[in-house]
Z-matrix of the N, CA and C atoms (Angstrom, degrees):
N
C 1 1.446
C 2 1.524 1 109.90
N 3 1.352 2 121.28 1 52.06
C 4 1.508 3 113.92 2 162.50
C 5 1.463 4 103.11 3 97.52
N 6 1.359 5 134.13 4 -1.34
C 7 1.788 6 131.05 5 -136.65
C 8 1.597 7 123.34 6 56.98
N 9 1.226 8 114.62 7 47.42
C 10 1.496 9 109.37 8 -159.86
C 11 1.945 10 85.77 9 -108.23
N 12 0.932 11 129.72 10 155.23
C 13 1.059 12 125.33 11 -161.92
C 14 1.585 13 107.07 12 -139.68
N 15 1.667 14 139.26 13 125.01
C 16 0.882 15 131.91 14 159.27
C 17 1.043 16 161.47 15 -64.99
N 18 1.783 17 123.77 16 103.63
C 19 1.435 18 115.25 17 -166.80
C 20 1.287 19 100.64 18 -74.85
N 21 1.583 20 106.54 19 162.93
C 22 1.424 21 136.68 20 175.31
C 23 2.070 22 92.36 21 -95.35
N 24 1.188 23 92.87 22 126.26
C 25 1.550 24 114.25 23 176.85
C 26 1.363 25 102.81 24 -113.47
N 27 1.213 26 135.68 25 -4.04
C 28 1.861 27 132.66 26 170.31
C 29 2.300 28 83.73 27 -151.42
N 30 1.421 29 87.96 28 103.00
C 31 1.118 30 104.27 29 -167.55
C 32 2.102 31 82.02 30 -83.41
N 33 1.565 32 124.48 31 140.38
C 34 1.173 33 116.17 32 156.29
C 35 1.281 34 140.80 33 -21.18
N 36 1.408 35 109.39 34 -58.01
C 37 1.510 36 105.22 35 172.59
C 38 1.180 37 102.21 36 -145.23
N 39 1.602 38 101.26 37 105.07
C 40 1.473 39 128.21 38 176.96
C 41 1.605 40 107.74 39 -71.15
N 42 1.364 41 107.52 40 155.97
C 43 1.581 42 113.47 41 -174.42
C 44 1.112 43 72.02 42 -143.51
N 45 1.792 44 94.41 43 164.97
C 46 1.200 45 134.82 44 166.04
C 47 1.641 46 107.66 45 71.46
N 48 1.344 47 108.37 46 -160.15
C 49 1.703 48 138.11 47 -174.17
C 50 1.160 49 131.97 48 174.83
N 51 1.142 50 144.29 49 115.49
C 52 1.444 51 143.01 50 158.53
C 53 1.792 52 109.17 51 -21.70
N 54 1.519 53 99.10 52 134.71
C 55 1.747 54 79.99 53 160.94
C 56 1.174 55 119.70 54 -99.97
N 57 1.912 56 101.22 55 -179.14
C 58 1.308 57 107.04 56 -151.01
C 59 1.595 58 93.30 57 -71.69
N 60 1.525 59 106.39 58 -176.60
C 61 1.590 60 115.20 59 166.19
C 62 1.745 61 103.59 60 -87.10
N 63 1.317 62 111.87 61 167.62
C 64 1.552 63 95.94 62 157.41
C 65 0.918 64 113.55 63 -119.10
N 66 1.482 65 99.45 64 126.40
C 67 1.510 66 134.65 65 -174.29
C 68 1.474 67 109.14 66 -63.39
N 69 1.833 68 128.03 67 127.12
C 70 0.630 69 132.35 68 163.49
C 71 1.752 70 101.72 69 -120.18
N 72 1.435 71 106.87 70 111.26
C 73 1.883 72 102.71 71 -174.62
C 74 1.383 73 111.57 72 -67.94
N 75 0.872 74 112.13 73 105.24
C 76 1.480 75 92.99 74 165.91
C 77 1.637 76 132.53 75 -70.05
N 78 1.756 77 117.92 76 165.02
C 79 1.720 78 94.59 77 -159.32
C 80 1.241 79 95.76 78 -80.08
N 81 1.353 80 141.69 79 3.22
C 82 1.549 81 120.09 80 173.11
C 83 1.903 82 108.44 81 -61.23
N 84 1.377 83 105.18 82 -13.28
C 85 1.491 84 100.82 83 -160.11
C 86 1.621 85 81.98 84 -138.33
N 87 1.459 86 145.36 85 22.76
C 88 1.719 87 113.71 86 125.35
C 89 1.350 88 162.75 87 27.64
N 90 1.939 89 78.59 88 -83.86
C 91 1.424 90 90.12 89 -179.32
C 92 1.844 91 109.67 90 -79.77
N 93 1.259 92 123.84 91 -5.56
C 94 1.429 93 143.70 92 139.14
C 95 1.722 94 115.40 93 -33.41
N 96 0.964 95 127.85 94 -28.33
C 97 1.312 96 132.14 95 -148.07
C 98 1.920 97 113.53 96 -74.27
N 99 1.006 98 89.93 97 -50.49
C 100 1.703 99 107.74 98 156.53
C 101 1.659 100 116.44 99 -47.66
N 102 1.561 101 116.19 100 -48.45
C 103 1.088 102 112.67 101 -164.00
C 104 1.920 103 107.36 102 -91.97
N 105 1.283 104 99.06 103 -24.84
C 106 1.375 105 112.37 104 173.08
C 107 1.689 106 109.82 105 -54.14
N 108 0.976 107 92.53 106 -57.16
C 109 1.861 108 113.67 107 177.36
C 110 1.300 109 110.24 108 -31.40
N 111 1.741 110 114.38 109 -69.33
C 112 1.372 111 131.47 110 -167.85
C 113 1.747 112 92.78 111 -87.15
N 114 1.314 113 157.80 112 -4.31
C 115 1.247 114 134.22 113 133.14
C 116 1.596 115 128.97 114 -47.86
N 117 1.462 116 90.36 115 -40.07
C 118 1.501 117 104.60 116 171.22
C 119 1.441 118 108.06 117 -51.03
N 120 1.455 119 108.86 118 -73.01
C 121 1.382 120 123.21 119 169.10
C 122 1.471 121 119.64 120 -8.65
N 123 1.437 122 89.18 121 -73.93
C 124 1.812 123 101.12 122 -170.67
C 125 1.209 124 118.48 123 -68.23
N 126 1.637 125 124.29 124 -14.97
C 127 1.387 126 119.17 125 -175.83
C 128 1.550 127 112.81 126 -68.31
N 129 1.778 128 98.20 127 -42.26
C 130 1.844 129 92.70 128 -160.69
C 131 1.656 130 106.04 129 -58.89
N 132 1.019 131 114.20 130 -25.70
C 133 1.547 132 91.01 131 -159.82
C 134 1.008 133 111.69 132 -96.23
N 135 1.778 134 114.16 133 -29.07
C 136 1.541 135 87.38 134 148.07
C 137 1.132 136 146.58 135 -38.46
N 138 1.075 137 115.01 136 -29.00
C 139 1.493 138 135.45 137 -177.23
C 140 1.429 139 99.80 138 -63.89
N 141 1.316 140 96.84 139 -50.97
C 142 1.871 141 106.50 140 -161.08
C 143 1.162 142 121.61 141 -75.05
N 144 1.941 143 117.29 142 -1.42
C 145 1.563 144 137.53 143 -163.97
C 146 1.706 145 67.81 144 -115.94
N 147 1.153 146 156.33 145 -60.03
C 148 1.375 147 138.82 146 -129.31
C 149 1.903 148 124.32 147 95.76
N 150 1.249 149 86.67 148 11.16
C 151 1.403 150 94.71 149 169.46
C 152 1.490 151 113.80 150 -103.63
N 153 1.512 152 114.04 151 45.62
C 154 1.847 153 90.01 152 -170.37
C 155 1.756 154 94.40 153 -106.73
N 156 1.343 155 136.79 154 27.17
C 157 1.441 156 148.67 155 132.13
C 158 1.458 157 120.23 156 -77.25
N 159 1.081 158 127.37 157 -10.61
C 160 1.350 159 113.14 158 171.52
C 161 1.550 160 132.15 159 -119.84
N 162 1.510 161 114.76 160 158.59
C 163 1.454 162 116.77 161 -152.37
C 164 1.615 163 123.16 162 -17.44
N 165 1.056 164 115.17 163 -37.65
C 166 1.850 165 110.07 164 -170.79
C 167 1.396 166 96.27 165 -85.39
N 168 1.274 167 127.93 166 -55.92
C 169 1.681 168 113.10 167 -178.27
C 170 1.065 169 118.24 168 -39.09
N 171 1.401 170 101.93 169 -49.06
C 172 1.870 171 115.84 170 -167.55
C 173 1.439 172 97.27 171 -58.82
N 174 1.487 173 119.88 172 -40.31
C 175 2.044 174 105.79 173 -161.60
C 176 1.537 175 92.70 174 -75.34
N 177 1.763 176 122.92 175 -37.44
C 178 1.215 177 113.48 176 -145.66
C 179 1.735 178 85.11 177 -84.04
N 180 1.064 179 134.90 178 -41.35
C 181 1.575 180 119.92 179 -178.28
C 182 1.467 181 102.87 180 -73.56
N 183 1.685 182 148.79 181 -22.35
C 184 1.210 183 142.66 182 159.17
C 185 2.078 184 109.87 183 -46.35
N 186 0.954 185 99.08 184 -43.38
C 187 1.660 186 112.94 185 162.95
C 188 0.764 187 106.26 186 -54.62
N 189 1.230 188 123.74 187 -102.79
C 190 1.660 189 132.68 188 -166.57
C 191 1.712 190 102.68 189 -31.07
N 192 1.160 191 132.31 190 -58.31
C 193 1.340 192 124.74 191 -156.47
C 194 1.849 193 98.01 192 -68.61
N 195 1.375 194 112.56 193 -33.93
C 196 1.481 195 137.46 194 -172.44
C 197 1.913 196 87.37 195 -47.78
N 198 1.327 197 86.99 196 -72.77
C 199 1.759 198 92.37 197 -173.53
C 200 1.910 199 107.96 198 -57.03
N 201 0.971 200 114.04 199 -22.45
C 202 1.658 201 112.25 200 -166.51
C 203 1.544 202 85.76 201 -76.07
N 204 1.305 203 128.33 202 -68.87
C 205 1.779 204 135.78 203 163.64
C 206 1.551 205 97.34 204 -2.55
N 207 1.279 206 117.62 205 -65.10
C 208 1.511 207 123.82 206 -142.22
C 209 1.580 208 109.85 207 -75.15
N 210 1.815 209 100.68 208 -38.11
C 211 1.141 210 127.07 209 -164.07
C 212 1.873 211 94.87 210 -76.47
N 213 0.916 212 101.35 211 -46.60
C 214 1.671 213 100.44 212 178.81
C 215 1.469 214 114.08 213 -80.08
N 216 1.250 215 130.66 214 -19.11
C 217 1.210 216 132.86 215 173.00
C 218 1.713 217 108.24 216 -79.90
N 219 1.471 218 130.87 217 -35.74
C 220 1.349 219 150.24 218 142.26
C 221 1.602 220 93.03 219 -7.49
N 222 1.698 221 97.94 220 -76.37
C 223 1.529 222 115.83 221 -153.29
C 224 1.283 223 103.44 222 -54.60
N 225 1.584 224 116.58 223 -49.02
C 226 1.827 225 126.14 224 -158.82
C 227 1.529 226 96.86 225 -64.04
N 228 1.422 227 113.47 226 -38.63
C 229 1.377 228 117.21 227 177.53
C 230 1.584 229 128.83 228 -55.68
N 231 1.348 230 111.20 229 -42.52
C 232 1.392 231 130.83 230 165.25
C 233 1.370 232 113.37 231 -53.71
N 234 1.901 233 112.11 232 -68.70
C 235 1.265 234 107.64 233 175.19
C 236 1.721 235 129.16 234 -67.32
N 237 1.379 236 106.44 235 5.51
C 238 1.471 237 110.06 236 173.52
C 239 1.770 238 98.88 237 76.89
N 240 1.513 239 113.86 238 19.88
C 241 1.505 240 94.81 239 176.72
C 242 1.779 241 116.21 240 -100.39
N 243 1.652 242 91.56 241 16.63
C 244 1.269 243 110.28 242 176.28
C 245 1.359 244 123.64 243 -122.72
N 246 1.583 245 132.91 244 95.18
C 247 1.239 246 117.29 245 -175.74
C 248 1.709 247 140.87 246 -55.51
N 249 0.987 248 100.82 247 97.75
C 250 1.603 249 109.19 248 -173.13
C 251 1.540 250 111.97 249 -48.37
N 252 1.703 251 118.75 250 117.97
C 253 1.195 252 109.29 251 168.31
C 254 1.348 253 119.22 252 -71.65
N 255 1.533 254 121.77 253 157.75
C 256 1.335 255 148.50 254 170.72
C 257 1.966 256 105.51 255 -48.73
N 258 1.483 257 99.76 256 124.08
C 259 1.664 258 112.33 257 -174.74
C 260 1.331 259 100.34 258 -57.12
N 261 1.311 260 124.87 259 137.40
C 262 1.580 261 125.80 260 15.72
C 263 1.340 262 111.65 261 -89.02
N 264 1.100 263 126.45 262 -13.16
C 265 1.522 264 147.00 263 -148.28
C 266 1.695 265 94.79 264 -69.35
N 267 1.799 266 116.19 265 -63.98
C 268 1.226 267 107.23 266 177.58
C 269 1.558 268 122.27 267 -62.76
N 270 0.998 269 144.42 268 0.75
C 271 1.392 270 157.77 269 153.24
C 272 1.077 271 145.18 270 -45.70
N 273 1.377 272 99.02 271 -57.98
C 274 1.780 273 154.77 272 176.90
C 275 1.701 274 98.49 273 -85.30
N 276 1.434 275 123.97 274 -45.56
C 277 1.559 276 130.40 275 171.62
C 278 1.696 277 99.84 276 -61.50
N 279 1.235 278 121.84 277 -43.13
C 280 1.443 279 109.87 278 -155.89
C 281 1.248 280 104.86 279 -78.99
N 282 1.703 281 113.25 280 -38.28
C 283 1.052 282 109.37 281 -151.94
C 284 1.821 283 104.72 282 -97.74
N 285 1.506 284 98.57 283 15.92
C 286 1.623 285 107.15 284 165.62
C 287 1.940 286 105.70 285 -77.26
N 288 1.487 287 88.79 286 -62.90
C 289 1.403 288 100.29 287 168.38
C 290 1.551 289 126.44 288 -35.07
N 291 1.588 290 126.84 289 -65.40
C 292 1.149 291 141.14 290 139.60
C 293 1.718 292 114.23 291 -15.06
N 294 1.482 293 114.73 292 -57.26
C 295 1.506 294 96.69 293 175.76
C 296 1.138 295 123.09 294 -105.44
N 297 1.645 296 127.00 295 13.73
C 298 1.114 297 128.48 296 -178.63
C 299 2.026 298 99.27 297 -77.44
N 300 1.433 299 89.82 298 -38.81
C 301 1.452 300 100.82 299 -173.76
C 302 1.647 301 119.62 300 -57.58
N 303 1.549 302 100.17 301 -39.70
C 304 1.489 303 105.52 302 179.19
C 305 1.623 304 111.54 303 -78.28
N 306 1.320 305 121.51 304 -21.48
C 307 1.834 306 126.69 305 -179.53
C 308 1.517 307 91.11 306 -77.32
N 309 1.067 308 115.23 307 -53.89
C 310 1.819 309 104.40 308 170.32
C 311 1.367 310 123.39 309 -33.04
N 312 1.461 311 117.91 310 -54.62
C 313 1.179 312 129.95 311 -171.28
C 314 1.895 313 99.98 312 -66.39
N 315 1.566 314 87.80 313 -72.75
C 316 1.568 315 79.91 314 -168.23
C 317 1.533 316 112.67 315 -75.02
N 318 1.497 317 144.84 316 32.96
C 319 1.163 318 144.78 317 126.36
C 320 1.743 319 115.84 318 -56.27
N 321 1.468 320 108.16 319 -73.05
C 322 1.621 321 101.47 320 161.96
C 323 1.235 322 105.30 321 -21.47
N 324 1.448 323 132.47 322 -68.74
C 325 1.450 324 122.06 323 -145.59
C 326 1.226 325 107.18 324 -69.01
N 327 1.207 326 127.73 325 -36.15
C 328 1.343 327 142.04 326 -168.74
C 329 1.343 328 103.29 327 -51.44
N 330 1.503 329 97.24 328 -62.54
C 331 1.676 330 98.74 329 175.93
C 332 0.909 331 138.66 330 -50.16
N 333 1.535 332 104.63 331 -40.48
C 334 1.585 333 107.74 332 -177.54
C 335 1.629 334 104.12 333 -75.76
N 336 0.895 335 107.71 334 -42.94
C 337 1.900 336 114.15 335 -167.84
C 338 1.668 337 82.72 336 -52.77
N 339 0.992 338 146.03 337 -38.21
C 340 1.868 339 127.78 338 174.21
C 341 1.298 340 111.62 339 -55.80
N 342 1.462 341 125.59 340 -34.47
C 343 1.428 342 127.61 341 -178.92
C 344 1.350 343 115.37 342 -53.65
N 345 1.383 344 117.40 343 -17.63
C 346 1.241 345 123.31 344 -159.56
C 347 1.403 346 122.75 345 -60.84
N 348 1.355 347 116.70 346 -35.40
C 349 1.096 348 139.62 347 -176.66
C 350 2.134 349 116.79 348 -130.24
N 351 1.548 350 91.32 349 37.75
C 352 1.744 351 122.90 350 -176.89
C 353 1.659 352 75.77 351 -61.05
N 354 1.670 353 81.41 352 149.85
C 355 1.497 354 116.94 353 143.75
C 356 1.613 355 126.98 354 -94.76
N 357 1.043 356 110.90 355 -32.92
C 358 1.460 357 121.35 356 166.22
C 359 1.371 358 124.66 357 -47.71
N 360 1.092 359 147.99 358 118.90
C 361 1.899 360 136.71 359 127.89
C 362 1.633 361 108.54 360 11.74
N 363 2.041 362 87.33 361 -73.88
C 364 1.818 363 88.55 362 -165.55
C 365 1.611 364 123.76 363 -54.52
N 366 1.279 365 99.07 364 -39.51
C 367 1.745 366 104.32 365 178.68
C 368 1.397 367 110.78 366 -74.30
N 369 1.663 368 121.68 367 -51.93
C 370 0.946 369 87.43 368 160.17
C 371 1.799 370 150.77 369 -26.08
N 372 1.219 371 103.54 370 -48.27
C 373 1.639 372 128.55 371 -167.14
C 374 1.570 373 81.41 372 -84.23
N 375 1.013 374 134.99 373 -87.05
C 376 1.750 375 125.47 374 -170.65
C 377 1.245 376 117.84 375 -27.99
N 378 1.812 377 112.83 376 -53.31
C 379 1.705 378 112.43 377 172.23
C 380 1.327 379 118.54 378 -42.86
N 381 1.627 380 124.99 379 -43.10
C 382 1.275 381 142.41 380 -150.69
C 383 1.713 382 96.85 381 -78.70
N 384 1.448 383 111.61 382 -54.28
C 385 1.150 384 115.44 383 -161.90
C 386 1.897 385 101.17 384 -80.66
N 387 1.348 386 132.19 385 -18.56
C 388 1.298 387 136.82 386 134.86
C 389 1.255 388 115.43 387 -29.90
N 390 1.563 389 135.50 388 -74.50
C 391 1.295 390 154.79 389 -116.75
C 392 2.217 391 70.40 390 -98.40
N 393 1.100 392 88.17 391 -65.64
C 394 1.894 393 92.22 392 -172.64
C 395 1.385 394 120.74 393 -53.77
N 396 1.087 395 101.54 394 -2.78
C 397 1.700 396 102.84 395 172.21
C 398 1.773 397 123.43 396 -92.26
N 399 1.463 398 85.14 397 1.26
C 400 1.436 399 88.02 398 -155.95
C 401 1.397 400 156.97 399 115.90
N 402 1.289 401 116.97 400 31.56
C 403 1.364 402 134.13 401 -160.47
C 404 1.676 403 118.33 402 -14.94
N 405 1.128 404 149.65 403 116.59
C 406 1.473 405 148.02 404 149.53
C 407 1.114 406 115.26 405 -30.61
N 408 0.815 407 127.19 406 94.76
C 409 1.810 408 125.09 407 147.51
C 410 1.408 409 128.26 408 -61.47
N 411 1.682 410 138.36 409 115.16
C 412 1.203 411 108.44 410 152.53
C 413 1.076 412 155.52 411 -66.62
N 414 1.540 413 148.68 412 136.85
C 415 1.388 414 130.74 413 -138.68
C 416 1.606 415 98.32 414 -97.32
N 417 1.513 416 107.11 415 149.30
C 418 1.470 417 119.11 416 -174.48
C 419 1.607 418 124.02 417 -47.75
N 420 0.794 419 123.33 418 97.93
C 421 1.587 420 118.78 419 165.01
C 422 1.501 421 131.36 420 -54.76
N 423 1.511 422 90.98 421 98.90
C 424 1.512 423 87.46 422 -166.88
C 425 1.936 424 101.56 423 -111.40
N 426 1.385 425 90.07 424 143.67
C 427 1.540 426 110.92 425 -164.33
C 428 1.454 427 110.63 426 -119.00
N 429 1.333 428 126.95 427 157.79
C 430 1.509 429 132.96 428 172.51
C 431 1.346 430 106.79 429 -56.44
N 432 1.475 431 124.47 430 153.09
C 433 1.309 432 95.61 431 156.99
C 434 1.450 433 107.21 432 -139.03
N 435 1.755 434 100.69 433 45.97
C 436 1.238 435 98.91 434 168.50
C 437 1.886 436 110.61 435 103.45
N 438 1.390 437 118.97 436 -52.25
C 439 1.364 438 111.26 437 175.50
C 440 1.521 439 120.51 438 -97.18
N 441 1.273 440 100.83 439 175.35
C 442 1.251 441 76.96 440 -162.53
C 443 1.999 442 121.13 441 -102.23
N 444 1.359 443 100.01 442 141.51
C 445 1.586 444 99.95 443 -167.03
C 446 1.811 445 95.51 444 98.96
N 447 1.391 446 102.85 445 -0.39
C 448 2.163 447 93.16 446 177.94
C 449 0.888 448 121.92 447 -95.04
N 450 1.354 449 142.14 448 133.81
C 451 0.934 450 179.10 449 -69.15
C 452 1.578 451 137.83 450 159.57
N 453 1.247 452 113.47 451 79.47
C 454 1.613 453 99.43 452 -164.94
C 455 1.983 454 107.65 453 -123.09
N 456 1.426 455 94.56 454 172.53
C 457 1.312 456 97.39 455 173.76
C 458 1.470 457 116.22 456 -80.86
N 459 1.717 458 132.88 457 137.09
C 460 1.138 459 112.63 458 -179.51
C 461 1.715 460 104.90 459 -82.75
């Protein structure tokens, strides 16, 4: 091709990582707070094995920074240093933001929950250091169920 020569863009064995931002959650994103935690979790040691260039670091720090975005955009909004568009539009904006953040999250999970049963060393060792951070739970959905003072599982 001319002498054009190919870089490696996922060099074999990536070192290092960017650090994280610090996360301030904001309460639109809360109920996040658990899952924020165990991203946190899972990044350093990747980092600290030399994997903080490859795919799972990258989504779980693409998250984290995702939510830091949100959390400061929260703020600009509060202090008015952000002009709020005209309803429905500002609504429909947040709640892009709001779910872009949570498909982040549960994409990571997705992925990793395949590791579970890896053929690999690496996934193995990535699942593990996942699994050790703390698994997410989603919290119970609890619904009317009609009488009164009831209470049910959805």
């Amino acid at each position: 091709m001319g002498g054009a020569r190919p870089i490696k863009v996922f060099p074999k064995e990536p070192q290092g990582g960017t650090p994280l931002p610090e996360t301030t959650v904001p309460k639109e994103l809360a109920h996040l707070g658990q899952r924020i935690a165990q991203l946190r979790a899972f990044y350093t040691p990747l980092v600290a094995a030399g994997w903080g260039e490859r795919y799972e670091a990258a989504h779980a720090k693409l998250a984290l920074d995702f939510i830091a975005v949100v959390g400061k955009r929260c703020a600009l909004l509060a202090e008015g240093k952000l002009q709020r568009l005209p309803e429905p539009s500002q609504t429909a904006a947040d709640q892009s933001y709001l779910d872009t953040a949570i498909k982040l999250c549960e994409g990571l999970e997705k992925v990793l929950q395949t590791y579970a049963e890896a053929d690999t060393p690496y996934k193995k060792r990535v699942f593990q250091l996942w699994t050790e951070t703390g698994r997410w739970e989603p919290p119970l959905l609890l619904v009317s169920n009609g009488k009164k003072g009831g209470i049910s599982k959805a």
